[in-house]
C-alpha positions in Angstrom: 115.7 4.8 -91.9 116.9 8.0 -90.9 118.0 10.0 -93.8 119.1 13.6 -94.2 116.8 14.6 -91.2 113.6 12.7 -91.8 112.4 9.2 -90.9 111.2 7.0 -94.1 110.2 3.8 -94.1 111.1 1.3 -97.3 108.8 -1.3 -98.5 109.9 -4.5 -97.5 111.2 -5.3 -93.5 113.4 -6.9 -92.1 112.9 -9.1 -89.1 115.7 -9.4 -86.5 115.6 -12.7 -84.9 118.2 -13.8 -81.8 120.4 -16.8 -83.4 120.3 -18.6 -80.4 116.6 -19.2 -79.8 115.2 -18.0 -83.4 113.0 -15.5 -81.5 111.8 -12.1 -83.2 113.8 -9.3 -81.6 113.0 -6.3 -84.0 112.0 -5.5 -87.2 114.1 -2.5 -89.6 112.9 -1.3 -92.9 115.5 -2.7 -95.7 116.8 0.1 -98.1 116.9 -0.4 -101.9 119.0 1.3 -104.6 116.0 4.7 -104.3 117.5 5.1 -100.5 121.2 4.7 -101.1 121.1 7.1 -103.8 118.8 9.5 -101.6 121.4 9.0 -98.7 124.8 9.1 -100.5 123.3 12.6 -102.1 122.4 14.1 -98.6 126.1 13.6 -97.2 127.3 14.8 -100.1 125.4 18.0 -100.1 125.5 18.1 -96.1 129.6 17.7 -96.4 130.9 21.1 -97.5 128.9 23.0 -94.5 130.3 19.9 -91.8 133.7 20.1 -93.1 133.6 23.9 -92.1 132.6 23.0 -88.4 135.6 22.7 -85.9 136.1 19.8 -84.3 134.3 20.6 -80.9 131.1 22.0 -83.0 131.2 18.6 -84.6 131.6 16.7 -81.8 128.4 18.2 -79.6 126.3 17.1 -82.7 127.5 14.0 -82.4 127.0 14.1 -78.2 124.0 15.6 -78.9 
């Protein structure tokens, strides 16, 4: 998971499988209740400087 510039990695994962043939495609960390509240508090402190950006500074972040 990528949350408020850093990559963490949960405890329990996930494994992606293709519904047609059951095969493992990929494997993502599952977040818990610790994560969402981690990540709901980064946008919310992140918000008030992103909401000052203009549109086009916002956008090449997004490009970028």
């Amino acid at each position: 998971m990528y949350i408020n510039g850093e990559w963490l990695k949960g405890n329990d994962i996930l494994k992606i499988t293709n519904p047609v043939n059951g095969e493992i495609v990929g494997e993502v960390y599952q977040s818990g209740v610790k994560e969402t509240e981690y990540a709901i508090k980064a946008a919310q402190d992140a918000f008030p400087a992103w909401a000052g950006l203009t549109a086009d500074e916002r956008s090449a972040y997004l490009y970028k």
